[in-house]
C-alpha positions as CSV (number, residue, x, y, z in Angstrom):
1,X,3.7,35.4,-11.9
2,X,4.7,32.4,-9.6
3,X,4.4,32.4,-6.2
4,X,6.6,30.4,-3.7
5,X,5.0,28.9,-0.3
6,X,6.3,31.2,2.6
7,X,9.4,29.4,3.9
8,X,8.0,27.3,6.6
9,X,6.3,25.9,3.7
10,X,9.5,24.4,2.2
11,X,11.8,23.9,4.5
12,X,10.5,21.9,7.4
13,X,11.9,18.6,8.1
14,X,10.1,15.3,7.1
15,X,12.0,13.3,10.0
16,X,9.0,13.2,12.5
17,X,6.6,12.7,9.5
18,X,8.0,9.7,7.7
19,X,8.2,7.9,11.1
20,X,4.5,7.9,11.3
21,X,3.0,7.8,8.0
22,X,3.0,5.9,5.1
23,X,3.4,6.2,1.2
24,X,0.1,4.9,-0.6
25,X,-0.4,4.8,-4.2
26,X,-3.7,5.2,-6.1
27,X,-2.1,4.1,-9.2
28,X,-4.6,1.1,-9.8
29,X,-7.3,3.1,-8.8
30,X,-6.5,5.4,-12.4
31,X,-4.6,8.2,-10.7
32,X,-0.9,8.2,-10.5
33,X,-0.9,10.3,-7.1
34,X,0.5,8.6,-4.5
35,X,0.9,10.1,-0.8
36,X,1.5,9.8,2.8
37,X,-1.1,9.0,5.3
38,X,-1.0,8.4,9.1
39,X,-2.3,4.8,8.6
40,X,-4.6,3.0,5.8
41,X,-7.0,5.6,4.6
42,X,-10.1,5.4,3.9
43,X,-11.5,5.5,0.4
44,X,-14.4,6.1,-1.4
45,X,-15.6,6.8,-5.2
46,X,-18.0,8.7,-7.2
47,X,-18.8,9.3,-10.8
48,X,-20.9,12.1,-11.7
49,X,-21.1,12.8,-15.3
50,X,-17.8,12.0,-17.3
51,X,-15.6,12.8,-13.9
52,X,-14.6,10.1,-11.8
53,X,-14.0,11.3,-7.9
54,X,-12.0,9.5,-5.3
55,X,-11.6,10.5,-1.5
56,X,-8.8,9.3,0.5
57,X,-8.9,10.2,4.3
58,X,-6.8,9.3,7.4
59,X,-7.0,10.8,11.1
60,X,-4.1,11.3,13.3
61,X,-3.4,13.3,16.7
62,X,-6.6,15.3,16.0
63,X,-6.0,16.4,12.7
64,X,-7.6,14.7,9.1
65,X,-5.8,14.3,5.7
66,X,-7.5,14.1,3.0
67,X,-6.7,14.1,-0.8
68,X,-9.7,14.5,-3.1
69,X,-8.8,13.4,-7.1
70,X,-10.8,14.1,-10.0
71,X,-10.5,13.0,-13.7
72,X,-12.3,15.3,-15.6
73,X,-13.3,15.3,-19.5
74,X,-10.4,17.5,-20.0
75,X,-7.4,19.7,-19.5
76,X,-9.5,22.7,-20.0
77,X,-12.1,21.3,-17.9
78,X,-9.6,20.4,-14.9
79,X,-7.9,24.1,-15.2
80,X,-11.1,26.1,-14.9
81,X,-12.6,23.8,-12.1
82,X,-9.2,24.7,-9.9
83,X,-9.8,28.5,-10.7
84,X,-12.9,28.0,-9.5
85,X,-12.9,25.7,-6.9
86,X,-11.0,28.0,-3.6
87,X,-13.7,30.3,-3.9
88,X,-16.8,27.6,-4.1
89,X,-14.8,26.1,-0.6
90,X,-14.6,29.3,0.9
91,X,-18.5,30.7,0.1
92,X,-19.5,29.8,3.8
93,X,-15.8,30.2,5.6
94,X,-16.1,32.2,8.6
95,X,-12.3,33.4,8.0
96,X,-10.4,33.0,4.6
97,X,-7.1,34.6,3.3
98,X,-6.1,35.5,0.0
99,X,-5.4,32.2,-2.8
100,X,-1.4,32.3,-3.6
101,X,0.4,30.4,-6.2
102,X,2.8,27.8,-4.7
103,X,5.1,25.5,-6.3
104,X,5.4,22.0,-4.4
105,X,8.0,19.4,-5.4
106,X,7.8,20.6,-9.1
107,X,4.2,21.3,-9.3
108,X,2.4,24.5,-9.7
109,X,-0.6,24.7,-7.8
110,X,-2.5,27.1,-5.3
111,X,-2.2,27.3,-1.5
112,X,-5.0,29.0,0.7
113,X,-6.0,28.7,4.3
114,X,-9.6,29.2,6.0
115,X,-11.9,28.4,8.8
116,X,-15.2,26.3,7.6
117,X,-18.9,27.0,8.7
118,X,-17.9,24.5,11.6
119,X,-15.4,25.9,13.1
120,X,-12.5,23.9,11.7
121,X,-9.2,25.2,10.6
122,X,-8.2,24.5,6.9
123,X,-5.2,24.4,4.9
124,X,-5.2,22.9,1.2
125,X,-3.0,22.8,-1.7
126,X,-4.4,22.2,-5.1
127,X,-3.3,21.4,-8.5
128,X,-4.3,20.4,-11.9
129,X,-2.0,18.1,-14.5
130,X,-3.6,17.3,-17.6
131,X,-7.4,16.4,-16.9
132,X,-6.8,15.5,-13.2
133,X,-7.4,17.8,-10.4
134,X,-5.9,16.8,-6.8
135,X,-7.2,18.6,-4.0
136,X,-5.0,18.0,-0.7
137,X,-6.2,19.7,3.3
138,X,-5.4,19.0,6.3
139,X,-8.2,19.6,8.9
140,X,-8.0,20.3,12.9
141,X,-10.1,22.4,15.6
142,X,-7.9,25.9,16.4
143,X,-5.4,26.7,14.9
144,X,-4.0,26.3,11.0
145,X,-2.4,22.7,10.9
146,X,0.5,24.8,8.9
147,X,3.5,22.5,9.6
148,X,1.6,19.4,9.2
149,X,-0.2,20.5,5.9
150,X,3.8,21.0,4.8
151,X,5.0,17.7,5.2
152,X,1.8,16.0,4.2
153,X,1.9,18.2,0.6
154,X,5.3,17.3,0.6
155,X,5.2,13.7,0.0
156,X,2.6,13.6,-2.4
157,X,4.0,12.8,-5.9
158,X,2.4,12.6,-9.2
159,X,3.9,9.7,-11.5
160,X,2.7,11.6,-14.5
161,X,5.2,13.9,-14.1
162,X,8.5,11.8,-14.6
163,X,6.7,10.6,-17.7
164,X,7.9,14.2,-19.3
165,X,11.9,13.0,-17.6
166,X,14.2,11.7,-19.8
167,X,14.1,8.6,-17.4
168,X,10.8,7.9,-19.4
169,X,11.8,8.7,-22.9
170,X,11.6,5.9,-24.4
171,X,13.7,7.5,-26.9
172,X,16.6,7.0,-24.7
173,X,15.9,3.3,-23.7
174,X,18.9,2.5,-24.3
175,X,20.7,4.2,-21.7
176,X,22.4,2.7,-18.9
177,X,20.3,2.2,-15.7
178,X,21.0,4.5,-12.5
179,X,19.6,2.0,-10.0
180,X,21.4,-1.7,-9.5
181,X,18.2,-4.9,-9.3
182,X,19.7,-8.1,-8.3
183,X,18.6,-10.9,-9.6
184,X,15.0,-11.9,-7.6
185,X,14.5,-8.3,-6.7
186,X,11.0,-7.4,-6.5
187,X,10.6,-4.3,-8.2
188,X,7.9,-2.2,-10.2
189,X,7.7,-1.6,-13.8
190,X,6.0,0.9,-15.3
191,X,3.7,0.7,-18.3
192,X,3.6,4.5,-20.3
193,X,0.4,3.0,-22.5
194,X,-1.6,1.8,-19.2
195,X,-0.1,4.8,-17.2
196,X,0.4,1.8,-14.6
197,X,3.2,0.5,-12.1
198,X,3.1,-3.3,-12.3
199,X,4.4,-5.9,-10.1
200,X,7.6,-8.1,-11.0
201,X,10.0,-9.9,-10.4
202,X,14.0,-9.4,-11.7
203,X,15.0,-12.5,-13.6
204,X,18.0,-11.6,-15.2
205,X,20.7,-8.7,-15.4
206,X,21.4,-7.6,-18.9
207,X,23.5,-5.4,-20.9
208,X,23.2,-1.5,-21.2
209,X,21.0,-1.0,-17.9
210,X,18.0,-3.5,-18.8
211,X,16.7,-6.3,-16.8
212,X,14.3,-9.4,-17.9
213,X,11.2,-9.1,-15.6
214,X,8.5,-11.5,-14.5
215,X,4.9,-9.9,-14.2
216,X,2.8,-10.9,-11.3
217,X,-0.1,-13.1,-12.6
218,X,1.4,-13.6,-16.3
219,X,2.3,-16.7,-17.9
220,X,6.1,-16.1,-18.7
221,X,5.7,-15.5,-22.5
222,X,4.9,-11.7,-21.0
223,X,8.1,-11.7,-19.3
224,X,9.9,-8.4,-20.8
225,X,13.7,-7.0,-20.9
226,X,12.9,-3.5,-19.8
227,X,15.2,-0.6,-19.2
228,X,16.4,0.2,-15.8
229,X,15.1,3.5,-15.8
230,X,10.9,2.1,-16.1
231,X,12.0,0.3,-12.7
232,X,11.3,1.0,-9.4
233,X,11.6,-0.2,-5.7
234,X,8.3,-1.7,-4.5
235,X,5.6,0.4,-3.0
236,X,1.9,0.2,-1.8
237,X,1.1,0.7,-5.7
238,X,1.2,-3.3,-6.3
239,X,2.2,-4.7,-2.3
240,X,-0.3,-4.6,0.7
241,X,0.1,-1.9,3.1
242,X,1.1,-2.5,6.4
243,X,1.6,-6.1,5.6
244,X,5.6,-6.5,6.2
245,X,7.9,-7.9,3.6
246,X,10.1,-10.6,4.7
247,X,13.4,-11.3,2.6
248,X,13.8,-15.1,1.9
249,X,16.1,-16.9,-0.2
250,X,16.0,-20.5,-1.2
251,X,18.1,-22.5,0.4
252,X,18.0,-21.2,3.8
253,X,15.6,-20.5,6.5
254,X,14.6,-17.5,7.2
255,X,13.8,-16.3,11.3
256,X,11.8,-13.4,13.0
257,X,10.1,-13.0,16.3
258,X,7.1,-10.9,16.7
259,X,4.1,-10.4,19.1
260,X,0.2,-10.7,18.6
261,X,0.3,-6.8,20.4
262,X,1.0,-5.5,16.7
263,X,-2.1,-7.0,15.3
264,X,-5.7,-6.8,15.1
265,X,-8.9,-9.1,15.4
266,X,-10.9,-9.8,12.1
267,X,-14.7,-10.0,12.6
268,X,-15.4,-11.1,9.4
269,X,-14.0,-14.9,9.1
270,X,-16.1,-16.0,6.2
271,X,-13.8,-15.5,3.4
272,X,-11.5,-18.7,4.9
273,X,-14.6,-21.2,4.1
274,X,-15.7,-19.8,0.9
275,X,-15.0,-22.2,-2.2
276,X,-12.7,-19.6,-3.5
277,X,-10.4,-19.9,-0.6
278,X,-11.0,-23.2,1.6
279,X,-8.8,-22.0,4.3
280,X,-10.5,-23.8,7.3
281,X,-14.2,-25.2,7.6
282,X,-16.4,-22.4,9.6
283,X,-16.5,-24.6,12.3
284,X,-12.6,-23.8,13.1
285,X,-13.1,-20.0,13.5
286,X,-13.1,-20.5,16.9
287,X,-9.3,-21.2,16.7
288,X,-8.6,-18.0,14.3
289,X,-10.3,-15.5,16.5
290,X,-7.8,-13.7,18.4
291,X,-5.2,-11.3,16.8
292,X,-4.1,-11.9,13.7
293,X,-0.3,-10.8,12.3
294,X,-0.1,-11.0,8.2
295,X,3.5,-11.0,6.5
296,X,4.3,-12.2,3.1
297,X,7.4,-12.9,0.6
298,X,7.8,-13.9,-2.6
299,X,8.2,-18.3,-3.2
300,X,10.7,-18.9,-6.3
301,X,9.3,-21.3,-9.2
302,X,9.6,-25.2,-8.3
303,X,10.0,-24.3,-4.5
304,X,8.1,-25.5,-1.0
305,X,8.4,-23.1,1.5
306,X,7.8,-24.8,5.2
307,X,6.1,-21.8,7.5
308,X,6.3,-22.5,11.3
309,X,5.1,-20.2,14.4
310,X,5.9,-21.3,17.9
311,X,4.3,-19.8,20.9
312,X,7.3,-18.8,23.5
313,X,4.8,-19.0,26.1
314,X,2.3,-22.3,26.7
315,X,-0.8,-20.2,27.6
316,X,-0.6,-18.6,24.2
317,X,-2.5,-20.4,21.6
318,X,-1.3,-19.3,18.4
319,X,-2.2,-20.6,14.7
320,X,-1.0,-20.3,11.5
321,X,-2.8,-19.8,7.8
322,X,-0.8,-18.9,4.3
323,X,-1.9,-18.9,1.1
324,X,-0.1,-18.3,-2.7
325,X,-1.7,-15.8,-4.6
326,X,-0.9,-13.3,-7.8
327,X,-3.1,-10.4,-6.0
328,X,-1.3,-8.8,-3.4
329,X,-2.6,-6.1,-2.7
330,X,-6.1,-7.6,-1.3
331,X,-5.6,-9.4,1.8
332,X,-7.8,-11.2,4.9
333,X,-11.0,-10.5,5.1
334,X,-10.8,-8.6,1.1
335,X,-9.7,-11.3,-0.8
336,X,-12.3,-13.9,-2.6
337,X,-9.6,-16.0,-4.7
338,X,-6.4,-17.7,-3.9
339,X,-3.9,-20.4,-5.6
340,X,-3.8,-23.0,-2.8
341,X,-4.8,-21.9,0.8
342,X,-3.7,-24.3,4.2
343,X,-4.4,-23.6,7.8
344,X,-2.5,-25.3,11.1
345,X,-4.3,-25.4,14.6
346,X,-4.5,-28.2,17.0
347,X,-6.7,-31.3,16.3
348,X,-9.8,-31.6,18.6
349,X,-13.2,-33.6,17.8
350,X,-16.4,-31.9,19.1
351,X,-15.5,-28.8,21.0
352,X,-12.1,-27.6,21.6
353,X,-9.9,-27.3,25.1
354,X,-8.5,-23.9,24.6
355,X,-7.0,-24.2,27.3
356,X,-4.1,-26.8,26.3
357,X,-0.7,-26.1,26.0
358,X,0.0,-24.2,23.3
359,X,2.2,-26.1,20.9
360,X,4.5,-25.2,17.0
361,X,2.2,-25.3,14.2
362,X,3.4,-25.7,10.6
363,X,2.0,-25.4,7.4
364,X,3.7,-26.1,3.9
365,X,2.7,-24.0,0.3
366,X,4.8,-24.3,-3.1
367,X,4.8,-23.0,-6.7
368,X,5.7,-25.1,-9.4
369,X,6.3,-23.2,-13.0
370,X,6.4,-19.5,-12.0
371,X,7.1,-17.8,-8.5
372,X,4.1,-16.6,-6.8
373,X,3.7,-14.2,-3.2
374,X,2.8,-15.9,0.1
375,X,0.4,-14.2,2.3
376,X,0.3,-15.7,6.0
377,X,-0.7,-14.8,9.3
378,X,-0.1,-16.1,12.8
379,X,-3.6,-15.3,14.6
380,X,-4.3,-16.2,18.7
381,X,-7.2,-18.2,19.2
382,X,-10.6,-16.5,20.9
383,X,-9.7,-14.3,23.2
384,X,-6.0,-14.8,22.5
385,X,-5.2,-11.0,21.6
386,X,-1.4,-11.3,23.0
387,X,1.6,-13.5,22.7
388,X,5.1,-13.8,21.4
389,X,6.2,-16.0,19.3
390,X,9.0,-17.5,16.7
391,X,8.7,-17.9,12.7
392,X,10.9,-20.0,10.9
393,X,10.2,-20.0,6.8
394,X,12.4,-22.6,4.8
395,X,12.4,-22.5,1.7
396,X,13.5,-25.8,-0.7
């Protein structure tokens, strides 16, 4: 017999929620599961035997998320472990109620609520599809974290299942598409054999609902006329999180204010000297040591794109670095390999003046045969941790 979550479950709105948090993917990580977190969560990974483990956490107003996937040897496997697992959870709980069915955006899975040997309120929803196992909870001192547990169950979604749509059938590939990708969109495509969303670019619009695509990082004798339906908007699955996406076009220039307030200081600087990268010498950390605020966008083929940040205010010394790169999910201080890399800061022999009037800095990157992302970041110099300023991107 199925059981429904009681009604508070389902019906709660996700307004608040999708304010706050934000949708990450552990696609390339071998789990298409993707889910909501207040901020970047933490992760970790663990193989024990033939199953693979990986823990994704994030805190917020007192209360921890956590989603807990497994890939075990096999179906059979995964569906005995979730039988088993409530009660292995529960052995120590000072307070437990009773495991009910639930069924969450499609899914069939299990719903119980208890209080650990520590005192902390739990409430988790857990599933098994195929050989995976996904174990979501929600954690907080007092009372059951009910409404948030909803809304964080609520956006997780497991790719594997539109695979079973006819939106992946590849028998029907040669229907019509139901979403619209201008040409230079940047979009996902999915890959059934890999069970993988890859990066790309829309080249061309063709007949009955299929698009040409350019892959991220492939020469372009892998570009592909796929079916609108194995397409999808970009997400955190092939894009950095919490890295915004600015929409350029060649041609024009592009403008945005912002402030250094929205950033955050990097203590490891080392990656901008290494070979791989040859950013700036060490000996110019001192000018990248403030704040640093990362955007990126995607640079056509046989296109320079001119990047400039001007400080409104004298007093606030602010520098610019960009790079082209095909990864973009690994950014500053993560990355260890980039295209071309180039760095703008005000000249100075011996030590510098921090002190000088802040002036525009500029820095130029292009892309000959294919188009490639820019990563770039305006970052204050030491102790520079606020500041508004002006980008203007042109792209020729």
């Amino acid at each position: 017999m199925r059981f429904l979550l009681p009604a508070f479950f389902l019906f709660l709105s996700l307004a608040g929620f999708s304010q706050s948090f934000s949708e990450f993917s552990f696609s390339n990580d071998g789990f298409p599961v993707s889910a909501a977190f207040p901020g970047k969560p933490s992760t970790s990974f663990k193989i024990s035997g033939k199953d693979t483990l990986l823990t994704a956490t994030a805190s917020f107003s007192g209360k921890t998320y956590s989603v807990i996937l497994t890939r075990t040897g096999s179906e059979e496997i995964a569906r005995r472990a979730v039988l088993n697992i409530p009660g292995r959870l529960m052995q120590k709980s000072l307070q437990q109620e009773p495991v009910s069915g639930s069924n969450v955006n499609g899914i069939n899975g299990y719903t119980f609520r208890y209080i650990n040997d520590k005192g902390t309120s739990i409430t988790a929803w857990l599933f098994s599809f195929g050989s995976l196992i996904c174990q979501a909870m929600v954690l907080q001192k007092g009372q059951f974290p009910d409404a948030e547990a909803t809304q964080f169950f609520e956006s997780i979604r497991l790719a594997a299942v539109l695979i079973n749509t006819n939106a992946f059938n590849t028998a029907k590939n040669d229907q019509p598409s139901t979403g619209v990708y201008s040409v230079n969109s940047r979009v996902e495509v999915w890959d059934q054999q890999k069970m993988k969303w890859y990066g790309a670019i829309v080249l061309k619009s063709l007949p009955n609902g299929f698009y040409r695509v350019a892959f991220d990082g492939y020469a372009d004798t892998y570009d592909e006329d796929v079916p609108g339906t194995k397409i999808r908007n970009m997400t955190t699955a092939t894009i950095p999180s919490f890295v915004p996406f600015v929409r350029t076009s060649k041609g024009k220039t592009t403008t945005l204010k912002g402030s250094l307030k929205n950033g955050e200081v990097l203590e490891d600087l080392s990656w901008a000297g290494s070979s791989q990268i040859a950013c700036w010498p060490g000996l110019r950390d001192v000018e990248f040591m403030g704040k640093h605020v990362g955007y990126w966008f995607d640079l056509p083929d046989h296109s320079v794109a001119t990047i400039t940040v001007t400080p409104h205010k004298k007093s606030s010394r602010i520098n610019i670095y960009g790079y082209t790169s095909f990864d973009l999910q690994r950014i500053p201080p993560h990355i260890t390999y980039v295209q071309t890399c180039e760095a703008s800061h005000p000249v100075w022999i011996g030590q510098p003046n921090l002190k000088e009037p802040a002036t525009p800095q500029t820095i130029r990157l292009n892309t000959v045969t294919r188009h490639t992302a820019v990563y770039f970041a305006v970052a204050g110099a030491k102790d520079v941790l606020e500041g508004e300023y002006t980008i203007t991107i042109e792209i020729k």
